[in-house]
N, CA, C and O atoms as CSV, one atom per row, in Angstrom:
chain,resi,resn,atom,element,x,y,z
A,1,UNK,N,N,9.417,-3.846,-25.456
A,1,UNK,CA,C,8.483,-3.513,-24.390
A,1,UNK,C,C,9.257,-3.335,-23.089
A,1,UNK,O,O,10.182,-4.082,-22.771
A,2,UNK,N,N,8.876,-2.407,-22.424
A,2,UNK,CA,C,10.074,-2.205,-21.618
A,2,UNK,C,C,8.944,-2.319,-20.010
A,2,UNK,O,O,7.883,-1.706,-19.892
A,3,UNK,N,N,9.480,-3.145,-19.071
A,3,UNK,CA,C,9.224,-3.625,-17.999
A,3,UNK,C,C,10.204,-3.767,-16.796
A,3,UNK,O,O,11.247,-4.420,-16.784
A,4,UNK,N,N,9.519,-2.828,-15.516
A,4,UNK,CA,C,9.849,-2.676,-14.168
A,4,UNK,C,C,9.358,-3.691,-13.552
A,4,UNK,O,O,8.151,-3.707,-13.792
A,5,UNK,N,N,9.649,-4.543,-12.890
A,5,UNK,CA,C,9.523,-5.465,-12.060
A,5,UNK,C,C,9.909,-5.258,-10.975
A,5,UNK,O,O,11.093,-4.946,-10.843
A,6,UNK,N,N,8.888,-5.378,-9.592
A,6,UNK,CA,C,9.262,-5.175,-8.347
A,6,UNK,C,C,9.178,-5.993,-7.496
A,6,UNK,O,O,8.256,-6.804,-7.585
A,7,UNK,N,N,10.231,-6.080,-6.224
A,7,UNK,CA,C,9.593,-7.719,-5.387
A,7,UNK,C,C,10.203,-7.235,-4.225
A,7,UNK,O,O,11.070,-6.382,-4.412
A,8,UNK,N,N,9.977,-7.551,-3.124
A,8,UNK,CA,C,10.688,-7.576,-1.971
A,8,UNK,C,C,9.866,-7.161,-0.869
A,8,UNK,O,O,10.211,-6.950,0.293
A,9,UNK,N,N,8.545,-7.060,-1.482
A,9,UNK,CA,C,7.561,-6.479,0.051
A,9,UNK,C,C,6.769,-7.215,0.518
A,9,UNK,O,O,6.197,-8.084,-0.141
A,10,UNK,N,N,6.574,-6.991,1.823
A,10,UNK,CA,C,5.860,-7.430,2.435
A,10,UNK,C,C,5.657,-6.989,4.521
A,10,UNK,O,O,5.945,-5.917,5.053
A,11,UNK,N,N,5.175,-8.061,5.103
A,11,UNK,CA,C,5.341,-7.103,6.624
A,11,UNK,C,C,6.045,-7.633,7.154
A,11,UNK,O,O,6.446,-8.783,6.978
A,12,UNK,N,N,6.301,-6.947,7.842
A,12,UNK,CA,C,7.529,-6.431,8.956
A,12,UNK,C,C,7.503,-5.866,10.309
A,12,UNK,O,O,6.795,-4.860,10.251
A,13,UNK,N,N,7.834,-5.998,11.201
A,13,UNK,CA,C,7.190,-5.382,12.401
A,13,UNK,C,C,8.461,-3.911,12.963
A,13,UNK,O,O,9.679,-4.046,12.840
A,14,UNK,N,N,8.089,-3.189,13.292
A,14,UNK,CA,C,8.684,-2.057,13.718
A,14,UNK,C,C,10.300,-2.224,13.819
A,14,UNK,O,O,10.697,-3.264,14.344
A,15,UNK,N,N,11.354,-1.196,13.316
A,15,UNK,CA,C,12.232,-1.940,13.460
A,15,UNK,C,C,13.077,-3.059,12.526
A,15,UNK,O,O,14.299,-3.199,12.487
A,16,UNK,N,N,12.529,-3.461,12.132
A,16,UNK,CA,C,12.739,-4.422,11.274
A,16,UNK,C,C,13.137,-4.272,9.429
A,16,UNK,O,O,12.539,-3.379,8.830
A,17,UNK,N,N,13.959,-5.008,8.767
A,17,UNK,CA,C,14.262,-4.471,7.297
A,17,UNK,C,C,13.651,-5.535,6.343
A,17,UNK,O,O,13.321,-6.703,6.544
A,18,UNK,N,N,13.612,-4.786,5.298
A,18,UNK,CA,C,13.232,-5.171,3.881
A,18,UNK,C,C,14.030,-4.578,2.787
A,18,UNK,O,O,14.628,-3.504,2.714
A,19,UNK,N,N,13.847,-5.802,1.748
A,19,UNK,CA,C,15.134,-5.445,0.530
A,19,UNK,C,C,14.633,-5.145,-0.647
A,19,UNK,O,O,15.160,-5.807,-1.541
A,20,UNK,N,N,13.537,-4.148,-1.130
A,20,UNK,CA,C,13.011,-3.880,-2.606
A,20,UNK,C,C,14.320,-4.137,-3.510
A,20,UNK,O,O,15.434,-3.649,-3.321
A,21,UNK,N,N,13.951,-4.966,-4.477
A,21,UNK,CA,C,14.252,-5.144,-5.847
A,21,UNK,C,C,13.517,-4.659,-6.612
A,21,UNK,O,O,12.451,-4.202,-6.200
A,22,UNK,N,N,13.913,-4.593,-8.210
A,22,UNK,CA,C,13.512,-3.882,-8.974
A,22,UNK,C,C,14.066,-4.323,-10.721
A,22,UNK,O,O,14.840,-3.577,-11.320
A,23,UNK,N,N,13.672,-5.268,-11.181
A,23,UNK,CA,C,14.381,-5.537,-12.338
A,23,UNK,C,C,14.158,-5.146,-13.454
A,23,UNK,O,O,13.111,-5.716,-13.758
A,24,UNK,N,N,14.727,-4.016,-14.970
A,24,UNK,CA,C,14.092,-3.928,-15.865
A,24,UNK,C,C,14.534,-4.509,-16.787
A,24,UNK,O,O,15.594,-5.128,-16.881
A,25,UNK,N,N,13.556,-4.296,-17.684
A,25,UNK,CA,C,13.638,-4.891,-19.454
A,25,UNK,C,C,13.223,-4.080,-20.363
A,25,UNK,O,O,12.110,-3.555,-20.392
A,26,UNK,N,N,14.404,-3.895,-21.415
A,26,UNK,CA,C,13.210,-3.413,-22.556
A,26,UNK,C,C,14.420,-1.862,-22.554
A,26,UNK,O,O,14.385,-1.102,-23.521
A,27,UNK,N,N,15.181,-1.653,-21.632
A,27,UNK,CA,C,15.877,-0.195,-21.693
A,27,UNK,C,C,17.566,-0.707,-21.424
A,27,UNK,O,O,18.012,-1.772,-20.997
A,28,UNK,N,N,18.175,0.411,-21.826
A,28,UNK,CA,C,19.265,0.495,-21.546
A,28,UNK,C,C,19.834,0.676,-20.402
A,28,UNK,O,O,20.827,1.402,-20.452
A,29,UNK,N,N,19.541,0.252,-19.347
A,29,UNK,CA,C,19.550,0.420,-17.906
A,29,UNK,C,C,20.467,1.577,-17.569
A,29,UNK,O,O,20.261,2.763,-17.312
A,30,UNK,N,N,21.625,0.770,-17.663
A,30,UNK,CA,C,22.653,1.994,-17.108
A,30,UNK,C,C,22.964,3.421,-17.511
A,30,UNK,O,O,23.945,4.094,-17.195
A,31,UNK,N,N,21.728,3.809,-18.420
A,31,UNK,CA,C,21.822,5.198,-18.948
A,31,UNK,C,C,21.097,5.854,-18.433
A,31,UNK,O,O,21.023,7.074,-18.578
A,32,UNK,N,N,20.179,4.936,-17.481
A,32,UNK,CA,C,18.422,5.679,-16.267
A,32,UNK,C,C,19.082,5.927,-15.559
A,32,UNK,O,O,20.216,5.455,-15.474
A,33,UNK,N,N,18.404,7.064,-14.534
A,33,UNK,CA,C,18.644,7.486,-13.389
A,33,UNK,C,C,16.764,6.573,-12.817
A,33,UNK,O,O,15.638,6.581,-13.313
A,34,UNK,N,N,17.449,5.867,-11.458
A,34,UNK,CA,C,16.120,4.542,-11.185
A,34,UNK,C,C,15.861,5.414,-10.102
A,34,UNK,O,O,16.622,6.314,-9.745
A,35,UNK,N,N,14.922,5.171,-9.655
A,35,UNK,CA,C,14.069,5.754,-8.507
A,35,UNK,C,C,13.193,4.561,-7.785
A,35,UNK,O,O,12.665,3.650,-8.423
A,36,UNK,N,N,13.122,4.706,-6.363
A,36,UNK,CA,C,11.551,4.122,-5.518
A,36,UNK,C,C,10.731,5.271,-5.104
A,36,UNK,O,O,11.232,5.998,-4.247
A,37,UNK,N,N,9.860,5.495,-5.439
A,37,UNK,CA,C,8.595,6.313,-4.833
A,37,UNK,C,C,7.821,5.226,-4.097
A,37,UNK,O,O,7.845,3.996,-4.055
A,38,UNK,N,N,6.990,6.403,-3.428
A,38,UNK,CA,C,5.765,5.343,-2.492
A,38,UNK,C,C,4.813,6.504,-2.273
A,38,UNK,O,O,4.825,7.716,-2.055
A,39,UNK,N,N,4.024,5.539,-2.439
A,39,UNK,CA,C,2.150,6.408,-2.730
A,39,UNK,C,C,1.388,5.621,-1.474
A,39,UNK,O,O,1.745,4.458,-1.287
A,40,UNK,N,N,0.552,6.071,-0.762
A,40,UNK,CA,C,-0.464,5.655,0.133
A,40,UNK,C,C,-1.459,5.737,-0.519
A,40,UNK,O,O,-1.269,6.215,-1.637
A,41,UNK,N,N,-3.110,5.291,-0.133
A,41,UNK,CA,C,-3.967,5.505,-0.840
A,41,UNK,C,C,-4.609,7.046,-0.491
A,41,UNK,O,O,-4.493,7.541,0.630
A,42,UNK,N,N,-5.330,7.753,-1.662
A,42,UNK,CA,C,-5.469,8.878,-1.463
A,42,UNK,C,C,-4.119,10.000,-1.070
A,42,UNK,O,O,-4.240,11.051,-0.440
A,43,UNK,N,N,-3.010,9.504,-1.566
A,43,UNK,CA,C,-1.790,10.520,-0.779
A,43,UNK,C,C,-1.042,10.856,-2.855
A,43,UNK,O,O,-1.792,10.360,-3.696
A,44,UNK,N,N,-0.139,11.377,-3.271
A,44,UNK,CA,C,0.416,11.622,-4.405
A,44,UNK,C,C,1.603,10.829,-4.117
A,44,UNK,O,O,1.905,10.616,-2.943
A,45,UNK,N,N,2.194,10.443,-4.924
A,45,UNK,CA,C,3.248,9.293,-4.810
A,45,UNK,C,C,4.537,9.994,-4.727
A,45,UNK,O,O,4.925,10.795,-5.577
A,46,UNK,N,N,5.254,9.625,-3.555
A,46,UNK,CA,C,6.333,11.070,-3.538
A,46,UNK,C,C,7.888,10.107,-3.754
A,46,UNK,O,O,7.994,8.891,-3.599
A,47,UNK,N,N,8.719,10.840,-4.053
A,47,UNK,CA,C,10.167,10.572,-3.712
A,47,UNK,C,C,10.950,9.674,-2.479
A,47,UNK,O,O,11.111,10.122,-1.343
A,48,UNK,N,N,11.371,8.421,-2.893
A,48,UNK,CA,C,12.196,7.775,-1.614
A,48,UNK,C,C,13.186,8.177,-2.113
A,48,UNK,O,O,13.479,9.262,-1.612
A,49,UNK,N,N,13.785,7.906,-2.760
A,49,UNK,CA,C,15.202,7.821,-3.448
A,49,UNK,C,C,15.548,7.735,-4.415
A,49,UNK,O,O,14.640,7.383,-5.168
A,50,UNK,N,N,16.730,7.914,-5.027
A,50,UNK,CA,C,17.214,7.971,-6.410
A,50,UNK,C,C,18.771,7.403,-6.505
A,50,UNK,O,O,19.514,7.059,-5.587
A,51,UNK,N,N,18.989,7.424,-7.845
A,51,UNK,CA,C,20.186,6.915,-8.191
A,51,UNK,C,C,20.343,7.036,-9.386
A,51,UNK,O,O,19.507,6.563,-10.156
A,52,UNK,N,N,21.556,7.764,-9.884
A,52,UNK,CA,C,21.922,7.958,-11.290
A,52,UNK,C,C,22.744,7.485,-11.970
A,52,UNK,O,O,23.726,6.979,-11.427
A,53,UNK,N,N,22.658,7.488,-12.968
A,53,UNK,CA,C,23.355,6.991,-13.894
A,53,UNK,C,C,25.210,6.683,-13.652
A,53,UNK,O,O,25.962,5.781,-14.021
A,54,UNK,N,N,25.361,7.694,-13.012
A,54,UNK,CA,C,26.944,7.316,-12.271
A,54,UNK,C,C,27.146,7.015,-11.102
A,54,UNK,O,O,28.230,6.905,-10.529
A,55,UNK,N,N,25.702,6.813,-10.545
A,55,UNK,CA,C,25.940,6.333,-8.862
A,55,UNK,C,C,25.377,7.393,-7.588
A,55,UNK,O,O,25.178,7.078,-6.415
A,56,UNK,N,N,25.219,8.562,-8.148
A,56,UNK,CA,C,25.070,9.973,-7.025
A,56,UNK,C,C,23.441,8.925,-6.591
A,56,UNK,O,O,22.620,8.182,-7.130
A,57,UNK,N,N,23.785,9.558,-5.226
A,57,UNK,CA,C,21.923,8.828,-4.498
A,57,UNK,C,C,21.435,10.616,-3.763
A,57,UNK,O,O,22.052,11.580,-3.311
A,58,UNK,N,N,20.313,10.328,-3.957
A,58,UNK,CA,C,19.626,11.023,-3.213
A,58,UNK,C,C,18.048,10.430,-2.688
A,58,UNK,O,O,17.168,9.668,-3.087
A,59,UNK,N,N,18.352,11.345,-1.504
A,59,UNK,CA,C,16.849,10.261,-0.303
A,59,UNK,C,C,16.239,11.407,0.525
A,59,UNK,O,O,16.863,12.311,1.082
A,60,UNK,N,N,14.801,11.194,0.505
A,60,UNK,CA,C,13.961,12.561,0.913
A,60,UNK,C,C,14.599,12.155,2.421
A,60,UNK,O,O,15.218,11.115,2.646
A,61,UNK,N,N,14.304,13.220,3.407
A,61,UNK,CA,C,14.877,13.370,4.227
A,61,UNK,C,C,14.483,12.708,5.428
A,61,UNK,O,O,15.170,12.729,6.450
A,62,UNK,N,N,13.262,12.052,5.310
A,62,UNK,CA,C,12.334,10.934,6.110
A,62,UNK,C,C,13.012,9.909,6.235
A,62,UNK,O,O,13.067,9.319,7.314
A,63,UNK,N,N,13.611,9.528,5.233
A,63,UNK,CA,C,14.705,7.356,5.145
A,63,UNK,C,C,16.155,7.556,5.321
A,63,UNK,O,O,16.914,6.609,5.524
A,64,UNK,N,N,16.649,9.111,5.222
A,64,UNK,CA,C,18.004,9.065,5.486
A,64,UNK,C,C,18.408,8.856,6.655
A,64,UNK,O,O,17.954,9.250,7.729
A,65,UNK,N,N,19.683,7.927,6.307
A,65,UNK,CA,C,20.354,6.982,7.376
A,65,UNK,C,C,19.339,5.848,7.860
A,65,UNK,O,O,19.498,5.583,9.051
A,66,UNK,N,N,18.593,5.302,7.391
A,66,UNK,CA,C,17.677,4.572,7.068
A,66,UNK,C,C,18.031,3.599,5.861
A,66,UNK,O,O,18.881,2.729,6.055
A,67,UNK,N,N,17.343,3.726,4.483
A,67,UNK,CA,C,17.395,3.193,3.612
A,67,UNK,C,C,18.787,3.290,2.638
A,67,UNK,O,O,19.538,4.205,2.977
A,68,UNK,N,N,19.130,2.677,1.760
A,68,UNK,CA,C,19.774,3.083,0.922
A,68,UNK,C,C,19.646,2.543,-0.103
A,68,UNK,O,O,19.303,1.373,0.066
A,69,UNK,N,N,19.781,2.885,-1.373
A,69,UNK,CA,C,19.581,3.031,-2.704
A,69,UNK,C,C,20.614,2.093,-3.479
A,69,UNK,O,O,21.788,2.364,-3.225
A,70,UNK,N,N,20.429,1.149,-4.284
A,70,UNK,CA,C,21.858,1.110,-5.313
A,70,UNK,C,C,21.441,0.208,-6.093
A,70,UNK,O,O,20.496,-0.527,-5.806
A,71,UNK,N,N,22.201,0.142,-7.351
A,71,UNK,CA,C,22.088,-0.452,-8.685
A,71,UNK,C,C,22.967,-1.240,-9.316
A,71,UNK,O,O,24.081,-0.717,-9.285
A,72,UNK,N,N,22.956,-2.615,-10.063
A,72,UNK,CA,C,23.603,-3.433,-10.357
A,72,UNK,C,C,23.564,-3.091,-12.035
A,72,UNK,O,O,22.380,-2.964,-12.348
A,73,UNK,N,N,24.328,-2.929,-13.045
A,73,UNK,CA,C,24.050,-2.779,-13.892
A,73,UNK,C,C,23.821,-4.067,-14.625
A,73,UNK,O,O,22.917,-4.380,-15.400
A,74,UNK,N,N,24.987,-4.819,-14.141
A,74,UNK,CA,C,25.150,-5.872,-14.854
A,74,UNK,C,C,24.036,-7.037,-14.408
A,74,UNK,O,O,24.281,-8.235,-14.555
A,75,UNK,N,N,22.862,-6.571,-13.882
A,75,UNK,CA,C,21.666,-7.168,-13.557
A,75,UNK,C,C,20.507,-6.639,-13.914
A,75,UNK,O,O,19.460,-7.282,-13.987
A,76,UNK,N,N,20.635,-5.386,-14.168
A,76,UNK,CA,C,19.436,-4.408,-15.003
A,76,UNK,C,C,18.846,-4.295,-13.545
A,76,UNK,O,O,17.618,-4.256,-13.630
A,77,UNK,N,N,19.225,-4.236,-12.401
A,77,UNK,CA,C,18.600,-4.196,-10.839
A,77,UNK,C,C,18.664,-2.878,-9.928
A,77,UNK,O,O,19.724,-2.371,-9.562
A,78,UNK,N,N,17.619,-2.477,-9.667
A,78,UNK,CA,C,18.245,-1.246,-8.417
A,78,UNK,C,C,17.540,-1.774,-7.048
A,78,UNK,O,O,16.369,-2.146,-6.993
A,79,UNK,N,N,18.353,-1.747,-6.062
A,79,UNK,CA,C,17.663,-2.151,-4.651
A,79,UNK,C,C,17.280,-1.182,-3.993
A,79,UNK,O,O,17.771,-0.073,-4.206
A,80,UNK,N,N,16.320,-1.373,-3.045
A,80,UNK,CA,C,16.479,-0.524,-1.718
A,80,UNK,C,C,16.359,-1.010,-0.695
A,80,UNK,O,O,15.276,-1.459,-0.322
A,81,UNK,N,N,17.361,-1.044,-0.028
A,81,UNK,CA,C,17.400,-1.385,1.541
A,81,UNK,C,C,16.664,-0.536,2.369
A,81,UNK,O,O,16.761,0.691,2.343
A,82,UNK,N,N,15.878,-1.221,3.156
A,82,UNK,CA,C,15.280,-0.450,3.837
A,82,UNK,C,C,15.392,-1.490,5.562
A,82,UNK,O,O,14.929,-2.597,5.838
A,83,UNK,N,N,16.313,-0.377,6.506
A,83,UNK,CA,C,16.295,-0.555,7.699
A,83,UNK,C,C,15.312,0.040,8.705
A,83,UNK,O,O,14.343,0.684,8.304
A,84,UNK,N,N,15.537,-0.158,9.977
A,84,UNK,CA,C,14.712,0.628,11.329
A,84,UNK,C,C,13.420,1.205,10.987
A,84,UNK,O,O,12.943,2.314,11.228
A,85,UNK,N,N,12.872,-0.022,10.237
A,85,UNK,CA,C,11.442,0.689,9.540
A,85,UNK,C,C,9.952,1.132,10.911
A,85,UNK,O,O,9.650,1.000,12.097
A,86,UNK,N,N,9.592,1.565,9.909
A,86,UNK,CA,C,8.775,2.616,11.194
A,86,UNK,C,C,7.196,2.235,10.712
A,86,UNK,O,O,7.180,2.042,9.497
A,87,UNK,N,N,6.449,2.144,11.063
A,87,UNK,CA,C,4.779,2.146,10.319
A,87,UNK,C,C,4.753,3.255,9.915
A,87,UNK,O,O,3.952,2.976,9.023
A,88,UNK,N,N,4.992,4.733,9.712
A,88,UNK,CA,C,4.553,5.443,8.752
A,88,UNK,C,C,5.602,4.833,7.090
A,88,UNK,O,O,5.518,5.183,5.913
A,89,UNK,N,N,6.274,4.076,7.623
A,89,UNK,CA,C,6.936,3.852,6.293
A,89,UNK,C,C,5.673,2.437,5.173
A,89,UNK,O,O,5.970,1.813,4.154
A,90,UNK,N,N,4.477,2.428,5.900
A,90,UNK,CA,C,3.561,1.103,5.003
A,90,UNK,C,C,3.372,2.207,3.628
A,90,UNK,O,O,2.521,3.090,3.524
A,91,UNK,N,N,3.982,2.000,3.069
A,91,UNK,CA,C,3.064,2.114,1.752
A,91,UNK,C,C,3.182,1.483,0.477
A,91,UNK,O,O,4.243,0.858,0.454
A,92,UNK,N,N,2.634,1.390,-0.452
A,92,UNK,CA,C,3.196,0.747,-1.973
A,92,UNK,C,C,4.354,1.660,-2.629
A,92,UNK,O,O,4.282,2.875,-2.809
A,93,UNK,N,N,5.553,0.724,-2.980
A,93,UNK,CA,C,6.695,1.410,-3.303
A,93,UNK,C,C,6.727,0.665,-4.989
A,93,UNK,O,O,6.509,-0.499,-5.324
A,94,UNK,N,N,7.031,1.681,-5.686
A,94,UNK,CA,C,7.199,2.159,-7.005
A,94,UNK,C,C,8.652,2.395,-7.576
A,94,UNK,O,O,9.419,3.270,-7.176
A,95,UNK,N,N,8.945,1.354,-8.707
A,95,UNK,CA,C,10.161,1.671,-9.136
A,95,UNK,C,C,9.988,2.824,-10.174
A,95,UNK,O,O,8.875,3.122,-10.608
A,96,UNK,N,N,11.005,3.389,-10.511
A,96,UNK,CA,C,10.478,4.293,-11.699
A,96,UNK,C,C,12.448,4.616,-12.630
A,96,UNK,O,O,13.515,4.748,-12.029
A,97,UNK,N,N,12.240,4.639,-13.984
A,97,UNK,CA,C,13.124,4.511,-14.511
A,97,UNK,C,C,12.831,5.515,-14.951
A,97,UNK,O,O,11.656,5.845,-15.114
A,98,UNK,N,N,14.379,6.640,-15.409
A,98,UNK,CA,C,13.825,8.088,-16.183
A,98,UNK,C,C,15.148,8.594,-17.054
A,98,UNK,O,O,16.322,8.620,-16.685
A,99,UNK,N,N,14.735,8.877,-17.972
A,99,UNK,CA,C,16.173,9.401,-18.532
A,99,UNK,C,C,15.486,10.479,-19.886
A,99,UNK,O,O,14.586,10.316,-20.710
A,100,UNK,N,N,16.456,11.617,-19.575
A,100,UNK,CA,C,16.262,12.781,-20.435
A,100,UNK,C,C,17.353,13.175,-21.474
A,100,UNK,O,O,18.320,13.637,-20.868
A,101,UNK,N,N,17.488,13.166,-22.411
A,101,UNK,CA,C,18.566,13.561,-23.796
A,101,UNK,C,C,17.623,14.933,-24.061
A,101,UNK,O,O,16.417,14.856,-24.297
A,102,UNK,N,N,18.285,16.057,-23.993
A,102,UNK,CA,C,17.881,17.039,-25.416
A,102,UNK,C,C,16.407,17.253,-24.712
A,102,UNK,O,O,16.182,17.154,-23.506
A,103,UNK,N,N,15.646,17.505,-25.538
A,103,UNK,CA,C,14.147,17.617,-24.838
A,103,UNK,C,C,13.589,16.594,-24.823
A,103,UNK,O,O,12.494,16.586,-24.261
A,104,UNK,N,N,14.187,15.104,-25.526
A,104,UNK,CA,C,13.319,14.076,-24.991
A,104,UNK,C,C,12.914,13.427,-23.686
A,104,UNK,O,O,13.690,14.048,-22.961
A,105,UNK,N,N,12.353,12.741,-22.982
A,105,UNK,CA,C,12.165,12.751,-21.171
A,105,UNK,C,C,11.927,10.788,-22.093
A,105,UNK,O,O,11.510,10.450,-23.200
A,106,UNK,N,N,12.480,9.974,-20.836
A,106,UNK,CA,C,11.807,8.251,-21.060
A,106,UNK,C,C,11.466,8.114,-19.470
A,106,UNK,O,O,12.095,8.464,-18.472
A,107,UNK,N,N,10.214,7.463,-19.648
A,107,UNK,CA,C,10.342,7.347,-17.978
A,107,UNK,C,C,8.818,6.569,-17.934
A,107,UNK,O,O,7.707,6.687,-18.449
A,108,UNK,N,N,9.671,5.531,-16.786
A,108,UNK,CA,C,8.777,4.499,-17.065
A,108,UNK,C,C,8.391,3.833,-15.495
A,108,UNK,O,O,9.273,4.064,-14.669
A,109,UNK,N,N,7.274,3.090,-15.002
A,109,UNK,CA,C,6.964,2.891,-13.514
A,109,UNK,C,C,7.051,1.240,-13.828
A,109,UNK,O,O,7.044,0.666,-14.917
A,110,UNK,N,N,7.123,0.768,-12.656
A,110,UNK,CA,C,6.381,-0.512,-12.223
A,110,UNK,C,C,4.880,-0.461,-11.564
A,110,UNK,O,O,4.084,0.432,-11.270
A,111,UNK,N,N,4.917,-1.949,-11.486
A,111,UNK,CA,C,3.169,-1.656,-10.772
A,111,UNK,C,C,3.266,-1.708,-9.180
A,111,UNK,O,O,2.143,-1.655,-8.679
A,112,UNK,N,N,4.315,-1.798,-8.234
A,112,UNK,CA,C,4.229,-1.723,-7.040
A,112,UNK,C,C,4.329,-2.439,-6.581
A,112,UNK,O,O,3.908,-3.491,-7.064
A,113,UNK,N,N,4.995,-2.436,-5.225
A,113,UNK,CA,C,5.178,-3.856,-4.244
A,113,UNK,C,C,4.877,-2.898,-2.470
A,113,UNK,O,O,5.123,-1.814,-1.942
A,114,UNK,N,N,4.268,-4.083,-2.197
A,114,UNK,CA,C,3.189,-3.806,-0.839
A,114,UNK,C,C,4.249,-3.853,0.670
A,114,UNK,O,O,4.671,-4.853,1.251
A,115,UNK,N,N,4.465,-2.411,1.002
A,115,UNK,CA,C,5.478,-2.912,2.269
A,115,UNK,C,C,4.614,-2.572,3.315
A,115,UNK,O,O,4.256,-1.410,3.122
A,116,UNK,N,N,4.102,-3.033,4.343
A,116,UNK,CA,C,3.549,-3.082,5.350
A,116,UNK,C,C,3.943,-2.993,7.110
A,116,UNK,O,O,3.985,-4.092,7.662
A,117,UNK,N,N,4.166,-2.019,7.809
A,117,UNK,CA,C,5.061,-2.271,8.920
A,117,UNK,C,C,4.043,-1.959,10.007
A,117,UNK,O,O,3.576,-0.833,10.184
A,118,UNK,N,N,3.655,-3.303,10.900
A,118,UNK,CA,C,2.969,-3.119,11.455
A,118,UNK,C,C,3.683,-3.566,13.157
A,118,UNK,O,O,4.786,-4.090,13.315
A,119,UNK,N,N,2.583,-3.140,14.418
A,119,UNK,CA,C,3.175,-3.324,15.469
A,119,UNK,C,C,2.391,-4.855,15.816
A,119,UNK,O,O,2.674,-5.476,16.841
């Protein structure tokens, strides 16, 4: 059974950082490329960042030089740092694990952790 586990949210006031964790089970970790998305309510859950399987990051263009991305293998863990946070940054952040061979796709979410940045 394979399980995303997320922790690290909560509020924060303008300015201020938070450290999403992200632990899985159940996969071969270091063969995912891990991701954080974040969904608002009523909004589609979009892209924070990524990280692949050999390390390349990529970050929508809103958290760069902001947040950063990275993965422990030998913990089954991907973090995200998140600095100089802003209130449009409140939303529920989403780990997501994904890996494609051939035409098969694996890809798998957590249930979310609540970041809140208020003034």
């Amino acid at each position: 059974q394979v399980q995303l586990v997320e922790s690290g949210g909560g509020l924060v006031q303008p300015g201020g950082s938070l450290r999403l964790s992200c632990t899985a089970s159940g996969i071969i970790f270091s063969r995912y490329t891990m991701g954080w998305y974040r969904q608002a309510p009523g909004n589609q859950r979009a892209l924070v960042a990524t990280i692949t399987a050999d390390g390349s990051t990529n970050y929508t263009d809103s958290v760069k030089g902001r947040f950063t991305i990275a993965r422990d293998n030998a913990e089954n863990t991907v973090y995200l740092q998140m600095d100089s946070l802003k209130p449009e940054d409140t939303d529920v952040y989403y780990c997501n694990a994904d890996r494609r061979a051939f035409v098969t796709t694996w890809n798998y979410w957590g249930k979310g952790t609540l970041v809140t940045v208020y003034s």
